[in-house]
C-alpha distance (Angstrom), angle and dihedral (degrees) to the residues before:
residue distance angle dihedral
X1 . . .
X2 3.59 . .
X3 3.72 125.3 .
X4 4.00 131.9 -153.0
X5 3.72 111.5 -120.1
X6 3.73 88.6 -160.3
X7 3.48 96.0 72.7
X8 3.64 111.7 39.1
X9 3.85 82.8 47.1
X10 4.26 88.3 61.4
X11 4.32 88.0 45.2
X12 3.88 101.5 108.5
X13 3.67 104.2 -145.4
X14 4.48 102.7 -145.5
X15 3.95 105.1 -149.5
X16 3.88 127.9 -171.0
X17 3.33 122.9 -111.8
X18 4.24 114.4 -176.0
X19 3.55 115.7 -166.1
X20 4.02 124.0 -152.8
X21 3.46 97.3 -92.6
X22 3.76 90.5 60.2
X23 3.64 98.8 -104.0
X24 4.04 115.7 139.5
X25 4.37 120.9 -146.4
X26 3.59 131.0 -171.5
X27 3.32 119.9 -129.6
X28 4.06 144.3 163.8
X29 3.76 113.5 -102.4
X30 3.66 112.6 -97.5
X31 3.81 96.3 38.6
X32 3.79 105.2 146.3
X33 4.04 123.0 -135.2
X34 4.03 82.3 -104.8
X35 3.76 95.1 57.3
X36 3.86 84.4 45.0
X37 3.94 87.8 58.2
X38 3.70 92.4 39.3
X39 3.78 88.8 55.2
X40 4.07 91.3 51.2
X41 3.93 89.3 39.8
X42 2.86 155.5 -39.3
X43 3.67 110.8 -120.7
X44 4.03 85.9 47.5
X45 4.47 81.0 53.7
X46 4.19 89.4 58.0
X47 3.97 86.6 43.2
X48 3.72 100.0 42.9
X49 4.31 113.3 109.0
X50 4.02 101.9 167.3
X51 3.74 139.9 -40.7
X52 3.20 139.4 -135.8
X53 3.91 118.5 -115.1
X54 3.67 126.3 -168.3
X55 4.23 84.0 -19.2
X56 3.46 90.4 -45.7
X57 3.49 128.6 134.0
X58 4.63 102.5 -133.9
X59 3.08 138.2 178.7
X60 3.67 116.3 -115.3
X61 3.41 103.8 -124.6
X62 4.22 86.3 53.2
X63 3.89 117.4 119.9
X64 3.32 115.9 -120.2
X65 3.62 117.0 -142.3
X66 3.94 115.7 179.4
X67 3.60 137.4 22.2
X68 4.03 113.4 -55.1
X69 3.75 147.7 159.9
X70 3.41 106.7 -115.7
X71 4.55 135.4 -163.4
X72 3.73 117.6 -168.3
X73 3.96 113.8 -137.2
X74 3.94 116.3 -151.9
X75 3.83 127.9 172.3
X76 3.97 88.4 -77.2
X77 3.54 85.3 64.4
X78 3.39 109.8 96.8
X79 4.03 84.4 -170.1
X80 3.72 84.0 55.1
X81 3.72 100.6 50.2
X82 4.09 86.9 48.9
X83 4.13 96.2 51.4
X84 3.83 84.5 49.4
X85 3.26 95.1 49.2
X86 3.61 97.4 48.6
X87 4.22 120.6 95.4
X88 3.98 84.2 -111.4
X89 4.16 91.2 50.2
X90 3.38 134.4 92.8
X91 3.77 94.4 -87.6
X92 3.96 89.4 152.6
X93 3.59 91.3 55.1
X94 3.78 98.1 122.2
X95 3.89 89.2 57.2
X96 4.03 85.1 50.2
């Protein structure tokens, strides 16, 4: 059976994304923790370092593929600060 690239590549696959206070968003796969904040604001976007995803500590500019729970990290954070920080953080992130 053959199938047309073409048209599963224009299917936009929605994803849920539940933040700690319980509240649930729909987004496209591949929406990144930044476009996340960017969505809520953006004030929180220019603020946001990294997030945590499913209790893992991401990089905000790291798709997200699948359903997850999901904590935005800013400056304030001190979990933030640390993942930035670290050799596998964002430690370019002005130059971003």
């Amino acid at each position: 059976m053959y199938f047309c690239n073409d048209f599963y590549e224009n299917i936009n696959i929605m994803i849920d994304i539940k933040f700690p206070d319980g509240n649930v968003r729909q987004y496209e796969s591949g929406v990144t923790p930044m476009d996340i904040a960017k969505s809520i604001s953006e004030g929180l976007a220019r603020n946001v370092l990294s997030a945590k995803v499913n209790g893992i500590m991401w990089d905000a500019l790291r798709p997200i593929d699948n359903d997850a729970d999901i904590c935005l990290y800013t400056w304030n954070d001190p979990e933030g600060k640390a993942f930035v920080g670290a050799p596998h953080g964002r430690g370019d992130r002005a130059a971003v």
